[in-house]
C-alpha positions in Angstrom: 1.0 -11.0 19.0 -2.9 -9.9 19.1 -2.2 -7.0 21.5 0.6 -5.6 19.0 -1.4 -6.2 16.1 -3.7 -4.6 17.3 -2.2 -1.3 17.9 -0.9 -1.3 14.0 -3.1 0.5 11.7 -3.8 -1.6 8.6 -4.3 -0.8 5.8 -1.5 1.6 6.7 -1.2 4.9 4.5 2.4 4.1 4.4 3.0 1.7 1.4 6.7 0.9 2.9 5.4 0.3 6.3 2.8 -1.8 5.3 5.0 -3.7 2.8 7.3 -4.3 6.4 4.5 -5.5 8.3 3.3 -7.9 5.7 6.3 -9.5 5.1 7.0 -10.1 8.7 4.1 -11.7 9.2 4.7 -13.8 6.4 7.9 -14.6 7.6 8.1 -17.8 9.8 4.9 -18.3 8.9 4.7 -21.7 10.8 3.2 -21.6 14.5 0.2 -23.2 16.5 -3.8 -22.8 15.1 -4.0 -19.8 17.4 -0.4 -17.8 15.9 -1.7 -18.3 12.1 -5.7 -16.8 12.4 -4.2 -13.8 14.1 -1.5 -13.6 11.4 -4.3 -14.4 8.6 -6.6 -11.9 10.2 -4.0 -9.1 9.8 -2.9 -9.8 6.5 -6.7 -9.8 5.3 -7.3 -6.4 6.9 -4.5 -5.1 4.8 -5.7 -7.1 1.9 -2.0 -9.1 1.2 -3.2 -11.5 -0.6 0.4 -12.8 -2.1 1.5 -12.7 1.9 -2.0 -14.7 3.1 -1.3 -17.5 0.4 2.1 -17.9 1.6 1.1 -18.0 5.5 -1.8 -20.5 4.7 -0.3 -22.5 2.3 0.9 -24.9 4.7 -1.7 -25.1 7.2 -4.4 -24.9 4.8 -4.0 -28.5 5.1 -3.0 -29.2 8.4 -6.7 -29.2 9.5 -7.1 -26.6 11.5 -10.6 -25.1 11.8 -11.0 -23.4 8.5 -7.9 -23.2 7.3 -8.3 -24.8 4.0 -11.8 -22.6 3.4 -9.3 -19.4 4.2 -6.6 -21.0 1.8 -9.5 -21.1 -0.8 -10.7 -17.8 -0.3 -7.1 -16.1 -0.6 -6.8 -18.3 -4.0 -10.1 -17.0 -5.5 -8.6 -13.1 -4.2 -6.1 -13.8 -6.1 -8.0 -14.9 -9.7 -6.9 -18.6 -9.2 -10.4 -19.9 -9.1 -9.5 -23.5 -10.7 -7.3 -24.2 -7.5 -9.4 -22.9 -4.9 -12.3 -25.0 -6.5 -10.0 -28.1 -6.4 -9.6 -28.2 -2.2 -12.1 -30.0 -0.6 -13.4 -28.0 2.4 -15.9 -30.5 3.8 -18.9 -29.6 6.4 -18.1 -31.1 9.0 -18.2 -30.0 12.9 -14.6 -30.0 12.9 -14.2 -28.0 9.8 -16.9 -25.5 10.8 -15.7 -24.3 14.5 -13.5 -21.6 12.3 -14.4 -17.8 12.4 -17.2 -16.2 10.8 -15.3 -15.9 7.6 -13.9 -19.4 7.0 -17.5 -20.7 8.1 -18.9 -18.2 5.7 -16.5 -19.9 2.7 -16.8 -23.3 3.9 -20.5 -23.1 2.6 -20.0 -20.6 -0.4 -17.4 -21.5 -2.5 -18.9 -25.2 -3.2 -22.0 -23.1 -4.2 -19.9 -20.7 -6.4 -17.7 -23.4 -7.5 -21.0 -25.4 -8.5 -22.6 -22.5 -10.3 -19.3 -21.5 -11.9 -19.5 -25.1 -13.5 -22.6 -24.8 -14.7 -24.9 -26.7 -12.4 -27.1 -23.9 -10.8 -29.3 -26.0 -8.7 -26.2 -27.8 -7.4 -25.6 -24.1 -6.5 -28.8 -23.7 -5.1 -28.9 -26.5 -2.7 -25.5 -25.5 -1.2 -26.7 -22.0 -0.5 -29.5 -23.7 1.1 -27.6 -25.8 3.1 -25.1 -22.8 3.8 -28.7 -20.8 5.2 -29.5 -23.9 7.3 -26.5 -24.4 8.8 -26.5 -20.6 10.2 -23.6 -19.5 7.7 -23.7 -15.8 6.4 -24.9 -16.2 2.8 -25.1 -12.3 2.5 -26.4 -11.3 -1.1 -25.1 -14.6 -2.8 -28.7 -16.5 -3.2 -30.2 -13.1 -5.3 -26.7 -12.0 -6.8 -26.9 -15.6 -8.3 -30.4 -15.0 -9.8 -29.1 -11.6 -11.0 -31.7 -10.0 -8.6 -29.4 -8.1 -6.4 -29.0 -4.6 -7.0 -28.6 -3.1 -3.7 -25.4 -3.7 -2.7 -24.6 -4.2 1.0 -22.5 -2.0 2.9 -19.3 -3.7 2.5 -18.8 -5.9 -0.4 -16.4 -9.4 0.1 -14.8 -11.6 -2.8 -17.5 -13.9 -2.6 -20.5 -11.4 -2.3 -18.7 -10.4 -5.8 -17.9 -13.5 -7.4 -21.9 -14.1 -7.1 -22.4 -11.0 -8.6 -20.4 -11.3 -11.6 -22.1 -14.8 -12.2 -25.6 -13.1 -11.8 -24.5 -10.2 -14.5 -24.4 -7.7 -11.7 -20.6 -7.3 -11.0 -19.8 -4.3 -13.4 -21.1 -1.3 -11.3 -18.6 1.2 -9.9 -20.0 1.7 -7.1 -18.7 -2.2 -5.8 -15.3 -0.3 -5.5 -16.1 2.0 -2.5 -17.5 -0.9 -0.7 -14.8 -3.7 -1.2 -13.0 -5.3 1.4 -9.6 -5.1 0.9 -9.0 -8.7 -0.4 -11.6 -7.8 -3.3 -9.8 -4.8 -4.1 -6.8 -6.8 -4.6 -8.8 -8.9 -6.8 -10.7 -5.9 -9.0 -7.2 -4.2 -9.7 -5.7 -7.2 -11.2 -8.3 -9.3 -13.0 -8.7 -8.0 -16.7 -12.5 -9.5 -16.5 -13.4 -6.7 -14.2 -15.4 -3.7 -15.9 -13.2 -0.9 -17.2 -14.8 1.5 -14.8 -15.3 -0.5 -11.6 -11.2 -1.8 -12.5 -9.8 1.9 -12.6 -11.7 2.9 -9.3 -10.8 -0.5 -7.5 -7.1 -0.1 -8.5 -6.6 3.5 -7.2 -8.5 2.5 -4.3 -6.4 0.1 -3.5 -3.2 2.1 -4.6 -4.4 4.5 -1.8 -4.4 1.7 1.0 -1.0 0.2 -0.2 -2.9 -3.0 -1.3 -1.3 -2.8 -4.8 1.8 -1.1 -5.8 2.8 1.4 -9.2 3.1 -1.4 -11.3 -0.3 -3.1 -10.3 -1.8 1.0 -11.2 -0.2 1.1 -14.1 -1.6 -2.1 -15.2 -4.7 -1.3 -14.6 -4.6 2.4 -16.4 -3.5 0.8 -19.6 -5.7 -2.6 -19.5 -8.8 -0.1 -18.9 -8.4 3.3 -20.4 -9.3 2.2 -24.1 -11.9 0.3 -22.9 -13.3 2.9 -20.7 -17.0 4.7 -21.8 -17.1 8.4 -23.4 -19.1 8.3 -20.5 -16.9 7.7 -18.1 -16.0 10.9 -16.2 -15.2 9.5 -12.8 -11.4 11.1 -11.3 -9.9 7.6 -11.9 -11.1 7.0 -15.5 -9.9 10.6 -16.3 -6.5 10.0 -14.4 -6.6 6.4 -16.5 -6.7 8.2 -19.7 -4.4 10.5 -19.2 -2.2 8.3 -18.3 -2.6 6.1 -21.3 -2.0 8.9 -23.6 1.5 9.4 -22.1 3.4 6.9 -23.3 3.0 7.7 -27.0 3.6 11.4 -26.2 6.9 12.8 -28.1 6.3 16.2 -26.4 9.0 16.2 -23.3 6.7 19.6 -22.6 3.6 18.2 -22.7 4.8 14.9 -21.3 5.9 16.9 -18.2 2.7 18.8 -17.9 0.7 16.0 -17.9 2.7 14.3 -15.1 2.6 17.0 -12.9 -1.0 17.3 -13.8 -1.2 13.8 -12.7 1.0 13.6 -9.6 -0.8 16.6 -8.1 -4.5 14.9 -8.6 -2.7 12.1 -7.5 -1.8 13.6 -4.0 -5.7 14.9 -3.4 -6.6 10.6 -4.1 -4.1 9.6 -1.8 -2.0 7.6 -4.6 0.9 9.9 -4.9 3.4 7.3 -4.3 2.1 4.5 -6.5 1.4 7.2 -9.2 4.8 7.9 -8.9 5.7 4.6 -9.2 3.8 4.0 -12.4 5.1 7.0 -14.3 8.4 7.0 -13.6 9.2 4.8 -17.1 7.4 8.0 -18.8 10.6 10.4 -16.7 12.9 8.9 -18.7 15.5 11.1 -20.4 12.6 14.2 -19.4 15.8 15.9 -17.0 18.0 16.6 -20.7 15.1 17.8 -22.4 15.3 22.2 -22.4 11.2 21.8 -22.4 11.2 19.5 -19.4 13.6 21.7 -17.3 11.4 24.1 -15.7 9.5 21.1 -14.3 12.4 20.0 -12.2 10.8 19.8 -9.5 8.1 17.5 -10.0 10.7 15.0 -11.8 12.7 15.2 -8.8 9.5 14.2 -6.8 8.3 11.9 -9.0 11.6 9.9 -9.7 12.2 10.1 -5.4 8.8 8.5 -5.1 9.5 5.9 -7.2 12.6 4.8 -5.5 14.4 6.2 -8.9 17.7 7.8 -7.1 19.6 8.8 -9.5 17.3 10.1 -11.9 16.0 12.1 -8.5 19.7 13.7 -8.3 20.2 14.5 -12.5 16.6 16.5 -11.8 18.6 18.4 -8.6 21.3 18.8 -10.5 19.5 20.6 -13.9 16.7 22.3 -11.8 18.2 25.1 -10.7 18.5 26.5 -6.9 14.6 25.5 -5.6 15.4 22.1 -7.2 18.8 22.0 -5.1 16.9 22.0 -1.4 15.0 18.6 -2.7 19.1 16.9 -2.6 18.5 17.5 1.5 16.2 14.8 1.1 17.4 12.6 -1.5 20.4 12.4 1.8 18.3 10.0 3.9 17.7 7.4 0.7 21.6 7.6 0.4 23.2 8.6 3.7 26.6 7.4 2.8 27.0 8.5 -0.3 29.7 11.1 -1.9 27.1 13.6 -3.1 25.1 13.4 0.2 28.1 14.2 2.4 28.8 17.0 -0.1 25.3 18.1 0.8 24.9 18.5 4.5 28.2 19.9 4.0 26.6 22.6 2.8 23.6 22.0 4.3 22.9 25.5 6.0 23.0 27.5 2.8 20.8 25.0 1.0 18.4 25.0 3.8 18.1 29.1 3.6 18.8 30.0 -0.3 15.2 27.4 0.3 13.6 28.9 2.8 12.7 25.4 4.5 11.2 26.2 8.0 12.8 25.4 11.0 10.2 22.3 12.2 11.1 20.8 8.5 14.8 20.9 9.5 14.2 19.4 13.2 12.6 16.0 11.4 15.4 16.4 9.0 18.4 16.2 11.4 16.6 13.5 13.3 15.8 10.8 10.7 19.4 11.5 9.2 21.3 11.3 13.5 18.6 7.6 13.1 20.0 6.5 10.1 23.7 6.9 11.7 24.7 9.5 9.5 27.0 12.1 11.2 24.3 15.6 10.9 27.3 18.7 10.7 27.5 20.9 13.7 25.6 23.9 11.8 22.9 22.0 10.7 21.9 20.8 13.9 22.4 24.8 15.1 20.2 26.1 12.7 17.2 23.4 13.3 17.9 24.3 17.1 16.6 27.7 16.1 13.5 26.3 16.0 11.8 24.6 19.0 11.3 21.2 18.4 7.8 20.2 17.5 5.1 18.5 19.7 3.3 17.3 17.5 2.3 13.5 16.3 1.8 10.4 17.2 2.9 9.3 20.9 2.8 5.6 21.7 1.6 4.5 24.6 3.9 4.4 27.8 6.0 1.1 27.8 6.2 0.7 23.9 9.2 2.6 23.0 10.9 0.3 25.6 9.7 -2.5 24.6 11.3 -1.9 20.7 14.4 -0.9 22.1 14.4 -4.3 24.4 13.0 -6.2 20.7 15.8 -4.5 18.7 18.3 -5.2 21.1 17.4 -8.7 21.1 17.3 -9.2 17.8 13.8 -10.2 18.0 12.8 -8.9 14.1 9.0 -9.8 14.1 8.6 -8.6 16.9 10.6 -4.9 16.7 8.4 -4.3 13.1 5.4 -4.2 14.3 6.3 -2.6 17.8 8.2 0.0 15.5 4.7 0.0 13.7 2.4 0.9 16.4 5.5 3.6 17.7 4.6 5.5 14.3 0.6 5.8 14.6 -2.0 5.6 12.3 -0.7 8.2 10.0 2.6 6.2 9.4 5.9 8.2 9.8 5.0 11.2 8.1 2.2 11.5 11.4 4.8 10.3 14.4 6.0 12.3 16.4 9.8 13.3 16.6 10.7 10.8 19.3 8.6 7.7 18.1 10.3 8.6 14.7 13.9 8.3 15.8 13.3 5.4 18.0 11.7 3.1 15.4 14.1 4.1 12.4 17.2 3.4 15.4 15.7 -0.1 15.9 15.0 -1.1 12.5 18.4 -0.5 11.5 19.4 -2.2 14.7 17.5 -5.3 13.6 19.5 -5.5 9.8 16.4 -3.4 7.9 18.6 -0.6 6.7 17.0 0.2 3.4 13.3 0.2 5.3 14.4 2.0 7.8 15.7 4.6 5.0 12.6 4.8 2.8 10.4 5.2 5.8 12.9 8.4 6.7 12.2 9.6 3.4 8.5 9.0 3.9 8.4 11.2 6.6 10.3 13.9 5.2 8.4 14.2 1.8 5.2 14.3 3.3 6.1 18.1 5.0 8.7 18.8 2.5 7.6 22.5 1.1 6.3 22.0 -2.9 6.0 24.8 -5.3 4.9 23.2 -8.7 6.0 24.2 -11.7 8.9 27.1 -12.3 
């Protein structure tokens, strides 16, 4: 499990592929001291919080070197500071042979937990003990006193939580530096200043630690609270966000959501943007003022997962909105409309103009997701040579997920399938890596994954022209 984990990038930029990984580490989550740091350890680096509490839940009590501490620590990541406060850690030899990190909290949260009560010196003298006992206190001793003000160069949950009680937590700057567990925490807590909140939560957004729904929450908790001041990219994305949803103007509604999905793509949060606006699409597609933005509500509604809306904005966008239903195919492979479109595949692909190494990914996600490609289609992309580019895995691994997936062995074929689509996720594999891993997770029952990570790698080359 280390040597696999270890070849998949995390955070990855792909929020489905992450969302895959995390859950099947979660998953099973039982196994022997050894099996549940290496799960924990990933699961932090990704900064899956929900999934950490669910894999230590357990085991935080089983006494295992600092599992309870790490149980703690993913409770205070996730705001619930009376709970984690509540387990007793203890200091003992056989609580502190843990990693780094548990040791670290083992000796920090009594002292946080202490100081968030009130008692200060009872803070004090556990951050002393914490020193002498050769645990990383970091910034928390002068955070504490509200002296620190240069801020290290990574910032953890607990390097924050002393910050906030020193009256230092509120600068923006934090956000660049936080771990991924504390970005889950900034994006979520209300407490968190507007500023540093907006920045955390896009942040976060960018490394598929929070979804559209957790951005979105954040844009409206923040954005009225936010400083005239305030001219960062993520407060002015937050605001004009906020003014969307009382807008009556379809036209100005759908200027300022392509405005905002196009900033969106520079910041890496296209999808999760996406995600967050698509509530402000609704009913856009009938409007005559929304109609020459057909493209981006077809875009933004796909993103979203938001089929159907996705095909009404095909259907009303005229014949450059038409090529986008090529795609919309791999989210729906069996469906009516889809066969109607590869049908007619050829003449969508031309009247579009979409290049020849565009239709070679095409026809193999759509032969990987067991839909039968038309003869034609697969002519035309063989016009094209097939591209070389992308991620290859190393020699042995594409094996190995077809011996996984043929085994049944789920765990196991998602994070082979994983490290088979790179660092870049699947819009970065390469052709073969791509066909292999979508092949085995539909092989292992993950149909709909193995579909929106298809989609994935489509969108990311799909040709875009903005507005009509």
């Amino acid at each position: 499990m280390a040597d696999l984990i270890a070849q998949v990038q995390l955070p990855s930029p792909s929020p489905a592929l992450t969302k895959l990984v995390a859950r099947a580490l979660a998953t099973n989550a039982g196994g022997d001291g050894v099996d549940i740091r290496i799960k924990v350890a990933a699961l932090g680096r990704a900064g899956r919080v929900d999934e950490l509490i669910e894999v230590l839940r357990d085991s935080g009590q089983s006494g295992a070197p600092g599992a309870a501490a790490r149980y703690a620590l993913a409770l205070l990541a996730a705001g619930r500071d009376d709970e984690a406060c509540a387990i007793g850690l203890g200091t003992g030899p056989a609580e502190t042979q843990g990693d780094r990190l548990s040791k670290r909290a083992i000796f920090l949260i009594p002292a946080y937990c202490a100081a968030r009560g009130g008692d200060k010196n009872g803070a004090r003298l556990a951050l002393n003990l914490a020193r002498d006992s050769g645990a990383d206190v970091g910034i928390a001793p002068a955070a504490l006193e509200g002296g620190s003000r240069n801020l290290p160069k990574s910032v953890d949950v607990l390097d924050y939580l002393f910050l906030r009680l020193g009256g230092g937590g509120g600068s923006a700057d934090i956000a660049a530096k936080a771990t991924p567990e504390l970005l889950f925490l900034l994006a979520r807590d209300r407490q968190v200043a507007p500023e540093l909140r907006v920045a955390a939560a896009e942040r976060a957004a960018s490394l598929s630690i929070v979804d559209g729904a957790g951005l979105s929450s954040a844009y409206r908790d923040a954005a009225p609270a936010l400083a005239k001041s305030a001219q960062s990219a993520p407060a002015l994305r937050a605001r004009l966000f906020a003014t969307l949803e009382g807008q009556s103007s379809a036209k100005i509604r759908a200027e300022s959501i392509d405005a905002l999905l196009a900033s969106g793509r520079d910041a890496k949060i296209e999808i999760p943007l996406a995600q967050a606006l698509a509530v402000t699409n609704e009913g856009l597609a009938q409007d005559a003022q929304g109609a020459s933005f057909a493209e981006t509500g077809v875009r933004m509604a796909a993103l979203a997962g938001e089929d159907e809306a996705a095909w009404q904005w095909t259907e009303s966008g005229g014949a450059h909105a038409r090529s986008w239903q090529l795609l919309l195919a791999t989210t729906d492979p069996y469906g009516q409309r889809s066969r109607a479109t590869l049908d007619a595949g050829v003449d969508v692909a031309l009247n579009a103009g979409l290049p020849g190494a565009l239709l070679q990914r095409l026809v193999t996600v759509l032969d990987a997701l067991g839909e039968d490609v038309p003869i034609p289609l697969w002519e035309l992309a063989a016009k094209t040579p097939q591209p070389n580019d992308g991620h290859l895995p190393a020699t042995g691994v594409l094996t190995s997920l077809k011996q996984a997936a043929d085994r049944g062995e789920l765990g196991r074929t998602v994070l082979l399938a994983a490290a088979v689509l790179g660092p870049d996720g699947p819009q970065g594999a390469h052709l073969i890596g791509l066909g292999d891993a979508l092949r085995a997770l539909k092989r292992v029952g993950l149909d709909a994954e193995a579909r929106r990570l298809g989609f994935e790698a489509l969108y990311a080359h799909w040709p875009q022209r903005g507005k009509v």
